[in-house]
C-alpha positions as CSV (number, residue, x, y, z in Angstrom):
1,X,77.0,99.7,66.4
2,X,78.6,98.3,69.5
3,X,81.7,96.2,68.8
4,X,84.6,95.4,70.6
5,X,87.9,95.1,69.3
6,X,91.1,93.4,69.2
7,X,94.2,95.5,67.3
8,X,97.0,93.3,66.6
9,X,100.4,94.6,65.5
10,X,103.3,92.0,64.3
11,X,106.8,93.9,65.2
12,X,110.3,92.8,64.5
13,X,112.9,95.3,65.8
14,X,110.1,98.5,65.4
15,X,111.0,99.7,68.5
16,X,111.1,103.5,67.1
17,X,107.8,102.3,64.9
18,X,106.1,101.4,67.7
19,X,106.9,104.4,70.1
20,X,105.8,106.9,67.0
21,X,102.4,105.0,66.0
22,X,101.1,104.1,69.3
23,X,99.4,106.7,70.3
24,X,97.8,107.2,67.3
25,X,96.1,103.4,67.8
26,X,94.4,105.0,71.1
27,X,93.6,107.3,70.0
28,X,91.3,106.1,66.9
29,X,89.7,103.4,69.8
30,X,88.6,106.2,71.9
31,X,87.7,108.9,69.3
32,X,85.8,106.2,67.4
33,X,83.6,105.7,70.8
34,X,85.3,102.2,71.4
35,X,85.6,101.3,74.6
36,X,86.0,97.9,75.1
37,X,89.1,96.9,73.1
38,X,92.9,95.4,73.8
39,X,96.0,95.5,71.8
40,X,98.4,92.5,71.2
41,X,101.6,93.4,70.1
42,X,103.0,90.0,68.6
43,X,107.1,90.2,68.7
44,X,109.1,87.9,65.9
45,X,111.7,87.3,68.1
46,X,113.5,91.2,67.9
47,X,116.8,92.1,69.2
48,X,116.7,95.4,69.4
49,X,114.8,96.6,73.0
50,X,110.9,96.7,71.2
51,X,110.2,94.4,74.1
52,X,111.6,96.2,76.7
53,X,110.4,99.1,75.3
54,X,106.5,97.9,75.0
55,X,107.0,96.7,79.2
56,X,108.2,99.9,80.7
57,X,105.8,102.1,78.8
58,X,102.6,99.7,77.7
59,X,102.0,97.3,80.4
60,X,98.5,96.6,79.7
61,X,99.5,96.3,76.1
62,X,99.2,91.9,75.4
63,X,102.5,91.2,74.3
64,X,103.7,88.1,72.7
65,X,107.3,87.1,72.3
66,X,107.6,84.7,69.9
67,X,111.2,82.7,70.6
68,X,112.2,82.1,66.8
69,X,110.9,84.4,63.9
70,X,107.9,83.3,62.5
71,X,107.6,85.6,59.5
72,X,104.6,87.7,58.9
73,X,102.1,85.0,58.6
74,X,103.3,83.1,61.2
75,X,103.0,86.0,63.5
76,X,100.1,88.1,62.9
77,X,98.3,84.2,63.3
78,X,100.2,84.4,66.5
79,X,98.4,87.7,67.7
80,X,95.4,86.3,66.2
81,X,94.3,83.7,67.8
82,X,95.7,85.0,71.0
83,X,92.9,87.7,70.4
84,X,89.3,87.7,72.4
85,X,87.3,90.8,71.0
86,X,84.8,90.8,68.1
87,X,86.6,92.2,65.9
88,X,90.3,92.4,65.1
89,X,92.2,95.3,63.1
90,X,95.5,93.7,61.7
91,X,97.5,96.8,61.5
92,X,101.5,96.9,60.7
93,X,103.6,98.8,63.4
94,X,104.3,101.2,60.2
95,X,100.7,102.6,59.8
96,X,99.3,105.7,61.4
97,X,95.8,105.9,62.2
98,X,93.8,109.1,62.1
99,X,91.2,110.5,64.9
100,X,87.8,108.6,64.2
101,X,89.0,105.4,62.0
102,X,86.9,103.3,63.0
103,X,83.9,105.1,63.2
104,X,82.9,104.5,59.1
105,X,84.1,100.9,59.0
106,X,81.7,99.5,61.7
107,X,78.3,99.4,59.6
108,X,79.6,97.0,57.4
109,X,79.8,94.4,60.1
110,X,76.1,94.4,60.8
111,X,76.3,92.6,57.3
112,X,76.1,88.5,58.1
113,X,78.5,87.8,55.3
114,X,80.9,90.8,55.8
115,X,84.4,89.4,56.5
116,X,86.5,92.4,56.6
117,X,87.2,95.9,55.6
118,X,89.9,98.1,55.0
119,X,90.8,102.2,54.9
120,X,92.2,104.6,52.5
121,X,95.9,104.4,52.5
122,X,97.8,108.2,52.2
123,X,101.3,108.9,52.6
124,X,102.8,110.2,55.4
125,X,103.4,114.0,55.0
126,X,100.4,114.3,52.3
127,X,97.2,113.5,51.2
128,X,98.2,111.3,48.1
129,X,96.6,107.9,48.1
130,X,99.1,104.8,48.4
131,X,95.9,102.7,48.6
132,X,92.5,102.9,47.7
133,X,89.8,99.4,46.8
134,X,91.4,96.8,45.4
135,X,90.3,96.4,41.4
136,X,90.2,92.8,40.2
137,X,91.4,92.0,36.9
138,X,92.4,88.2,35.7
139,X,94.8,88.6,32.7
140,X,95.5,85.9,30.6
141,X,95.4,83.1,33.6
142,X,97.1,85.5,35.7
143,X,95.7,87.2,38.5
144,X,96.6,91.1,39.1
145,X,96.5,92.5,42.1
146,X,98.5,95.6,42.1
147,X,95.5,97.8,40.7
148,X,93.5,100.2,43.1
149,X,90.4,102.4,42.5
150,X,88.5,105.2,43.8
151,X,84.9,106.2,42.9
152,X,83.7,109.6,42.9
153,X,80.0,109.1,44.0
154,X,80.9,106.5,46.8
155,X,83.0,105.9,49.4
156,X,82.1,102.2,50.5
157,X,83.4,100.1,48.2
158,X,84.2,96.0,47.4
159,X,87.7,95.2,47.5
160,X,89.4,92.1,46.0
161,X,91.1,91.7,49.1
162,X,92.5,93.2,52.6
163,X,96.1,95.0,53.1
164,X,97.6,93.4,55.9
165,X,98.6,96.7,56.9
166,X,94.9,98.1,57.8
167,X,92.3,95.5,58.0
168,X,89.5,95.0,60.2
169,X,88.2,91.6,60.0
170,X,85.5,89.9,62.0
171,X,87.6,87.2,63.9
172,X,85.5,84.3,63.8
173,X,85.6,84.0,60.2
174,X,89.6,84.9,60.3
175,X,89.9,82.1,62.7
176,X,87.5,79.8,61.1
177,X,89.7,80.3,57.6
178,X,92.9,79.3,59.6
179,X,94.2,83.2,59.7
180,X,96.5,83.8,57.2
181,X,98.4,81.1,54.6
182,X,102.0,80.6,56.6
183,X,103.3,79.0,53.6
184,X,104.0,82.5,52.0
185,X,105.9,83.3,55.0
186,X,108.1,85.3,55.7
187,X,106.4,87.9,53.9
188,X,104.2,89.0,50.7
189,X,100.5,87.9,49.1
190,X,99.4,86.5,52.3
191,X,97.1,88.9,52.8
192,X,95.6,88.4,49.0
193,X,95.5,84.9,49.6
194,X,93.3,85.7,52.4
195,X,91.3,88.0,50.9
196,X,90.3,85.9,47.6
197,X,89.9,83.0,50.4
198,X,87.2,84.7,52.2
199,X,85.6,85.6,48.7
200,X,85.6,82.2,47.2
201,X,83.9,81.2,51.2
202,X,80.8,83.0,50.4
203,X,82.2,86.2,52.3
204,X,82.4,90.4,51.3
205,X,85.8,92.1,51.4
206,X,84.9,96.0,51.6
207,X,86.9,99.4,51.6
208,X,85.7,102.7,53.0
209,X,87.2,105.7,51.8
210,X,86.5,107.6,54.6
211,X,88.3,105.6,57.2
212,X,92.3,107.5,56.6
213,X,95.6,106.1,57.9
214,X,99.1,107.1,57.2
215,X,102.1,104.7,55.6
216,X,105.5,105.6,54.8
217,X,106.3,103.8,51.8
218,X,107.9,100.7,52.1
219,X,108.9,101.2,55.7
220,X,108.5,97.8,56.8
221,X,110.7,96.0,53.7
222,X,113.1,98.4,53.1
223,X,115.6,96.8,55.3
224,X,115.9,93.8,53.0
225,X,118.2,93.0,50.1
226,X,116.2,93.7,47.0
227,X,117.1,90.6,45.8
228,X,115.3,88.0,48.7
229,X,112.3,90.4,48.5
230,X,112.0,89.8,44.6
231,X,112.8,85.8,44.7
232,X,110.1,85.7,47.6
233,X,108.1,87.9,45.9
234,X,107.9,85.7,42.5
235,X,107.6,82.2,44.6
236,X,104.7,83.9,46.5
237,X,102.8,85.0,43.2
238,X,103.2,81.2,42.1
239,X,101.7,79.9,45.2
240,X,98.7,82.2,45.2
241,X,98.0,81.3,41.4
242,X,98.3,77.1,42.4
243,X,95.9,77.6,45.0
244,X,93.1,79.4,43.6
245,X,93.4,78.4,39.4
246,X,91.0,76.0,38.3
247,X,92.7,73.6,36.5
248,X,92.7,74.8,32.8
249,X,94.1,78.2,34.4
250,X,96.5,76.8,36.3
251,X,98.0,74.7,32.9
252,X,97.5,78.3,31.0
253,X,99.3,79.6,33.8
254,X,102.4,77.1,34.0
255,X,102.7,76.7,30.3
256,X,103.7,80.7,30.5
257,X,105.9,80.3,33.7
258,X,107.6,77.4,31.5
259,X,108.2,79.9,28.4
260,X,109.4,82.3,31.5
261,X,111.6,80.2,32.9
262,X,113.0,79.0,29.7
263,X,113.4,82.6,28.5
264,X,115.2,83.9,32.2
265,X,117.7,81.0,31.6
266,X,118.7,82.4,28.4
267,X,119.1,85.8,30.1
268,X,120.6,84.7,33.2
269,X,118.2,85.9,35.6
270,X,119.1,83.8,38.7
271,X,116.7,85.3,41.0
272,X,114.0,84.3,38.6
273,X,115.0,80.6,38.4
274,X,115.4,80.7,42.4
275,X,112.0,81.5,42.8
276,X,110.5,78.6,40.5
277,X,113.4,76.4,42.6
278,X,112.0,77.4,45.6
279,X,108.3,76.5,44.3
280,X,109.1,73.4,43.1
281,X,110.9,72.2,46.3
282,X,107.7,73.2,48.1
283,X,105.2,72.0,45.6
284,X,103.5,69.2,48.2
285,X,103.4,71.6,50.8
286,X,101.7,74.1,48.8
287,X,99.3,71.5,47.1
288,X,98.6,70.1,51.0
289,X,97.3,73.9,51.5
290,X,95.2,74.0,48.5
291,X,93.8,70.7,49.1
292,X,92.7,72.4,53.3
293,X,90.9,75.0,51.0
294,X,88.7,72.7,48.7
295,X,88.1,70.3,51.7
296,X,86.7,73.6,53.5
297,X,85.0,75.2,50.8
298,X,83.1,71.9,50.3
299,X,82.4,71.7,53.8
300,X,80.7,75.0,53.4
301,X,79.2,73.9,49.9
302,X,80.8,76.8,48.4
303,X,81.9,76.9,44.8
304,X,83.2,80.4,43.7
305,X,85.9,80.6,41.5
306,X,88.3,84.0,41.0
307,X,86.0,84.4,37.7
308,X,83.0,84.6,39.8
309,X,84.8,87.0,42.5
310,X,85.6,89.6,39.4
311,X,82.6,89.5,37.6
312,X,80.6,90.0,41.1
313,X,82.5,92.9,42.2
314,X,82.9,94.6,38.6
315,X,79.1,94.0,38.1
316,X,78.7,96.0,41.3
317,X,81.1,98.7,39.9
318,X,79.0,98.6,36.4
319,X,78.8,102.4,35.0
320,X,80.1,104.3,38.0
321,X,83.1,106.9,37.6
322,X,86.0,105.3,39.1
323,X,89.6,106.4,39.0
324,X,92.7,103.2,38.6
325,X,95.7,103.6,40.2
């Protein structure tokens, strides 16, 4: 199947990222028989010499340097709709691919209603999986999303949604859903957001098993206090839950982040209360988002709900071995 294809990398001071992963990003295109291709590297305003770096040594790399930092939303849709190819693989400066990557993911694109797929996730110096298919599970008003699986007789699987790391999405329908949500910048459940987006728009999220790249883990956050990534973190989770909860859900859903919040008072848990802070201060922004997706989904005359996502994809998984994670 002949596609072309647009890889967009977000950077922010990866200059050593960048000169180790590379090559391997050539070197998937042309083993995977693609030939008409460009990579956009889209800089969040660095100060270490990534840019310089990319110039001297990539000149026909696209590179876009973005004057303030945008966060990861805000720059990956940077690199986005800068992009001009078919197809576009969002892929973080972090991620190794492997000889041939692409060559399993691109029969899921002759699919009308495919929006994207991702690959198989393994660390770095081994073969253990970091991240297979996304399972869905929706848990007393809350949606999970840290639960992966693997199936023994198949290797192309539905996923509840796309890593940002790894995922090759058709770009018209990225660009026709607005990219990714920039309200979760500057980092974290974007890229679920998206995914149960394109589901609840009538599109298929996929994973292919045999498509391998490599991720140290945590590389990319690592640098930042463990407190901002957990208060971001929590304020995230609570905007992805207001924007795809039907309303019964969502007062299921607040009435236990009330008893939370009540409960990490007593306990001091400051981080915790920041987080609902930060929520509430950003409530109309977050419900002005929400309100984009309804107006679209109507638009389409769509009406699938996170109930209809999970019963879909777990129908599809019905009696087959899998294996959670």
């Amino acid at each position: 199947m002949n596609k072309s294809i647009s890889v967009v990398i977000p950077n922010y001071n990866g200059k050593e990222l960048l000169k180790r992963n590379i090559p391997s990003v050539y070197n998937a295109l042309l083993s995977s028989g693609i030939s008409d291709f460009e990579i956009i590297i889209s800089d969040d305003a660095s100060v270490d010499n990534s840019v310089d770096f990319i110039k001297n040594n990539y000149p026909e790399i696209i590179l876009i340097e973005n004057k303030t930092n945008k966060g990861f939303s805000g720059n990956m849709n940077t690199g986005i709709f800068r992009s001009t190819k078919d197809l576009i693989l969002l892929l973080n400066s972090d991620v190794e691919l492997t000889t041939g990557y692409f060559k399993h993911q691109l029969h899921h694109f002759s699919q009308s209603d495919t929006f994207g797929v991702m690959g198989r996730i393994t660390s770095l110096d081994s073969e253990r999986i970091q991240d297979g298919a996304k399972y869905p599970k929706f848990s007393f008003s809350k949606i999970v999303t840290s639960i992966n699986y693997t199936c023994e007789t198949k290797t192309s699987l539905y996923s509840f949604f796309l890593l940002g790391a790894n995922s090759l999405v058709d770009r018209e329908k990225i660009v026709e859903l607005g990219g990714f949500c920039e309200i979760f910048n500057p980092y974290n459940f974007e890229d679920v957001d998206l995914g149960l987006r394109a589901w609840r728009s009538g599109y298929k999220c996929y994973y292919e098993h045999n498509a391998i790249c490599k991720h140290p883990i945590s590389e990319t956050l690592k640098k930042e206090p463990n407190n901002k990534v957990r208060i971001i973190s929590i304020r995230n989770q609570i905007y992805l839950h207001y924007i795809h909860l039907n309303d019964w859900e969502l007062f299921y859903y607040f009435f236990a982040i009330l008893g939370k919040t009540i409960y990490r008072a007593i306990t001091f848990d400051i981080n915790y209360l920041k987080s609902v802070y930060l929520f509430v201060s950003t409530l109309k922004k977050c419900k002005e988002q929400k309100d984009i997706f309804f107006a679209f989904k109507r638009q389409k005359n769509q009406n699938i709900s996170i109930w209809n996502v999970i019963s879909f994809i777990q129908n599809e998984i019905g009696s087959k071995k899998i294996a959670k994670f």
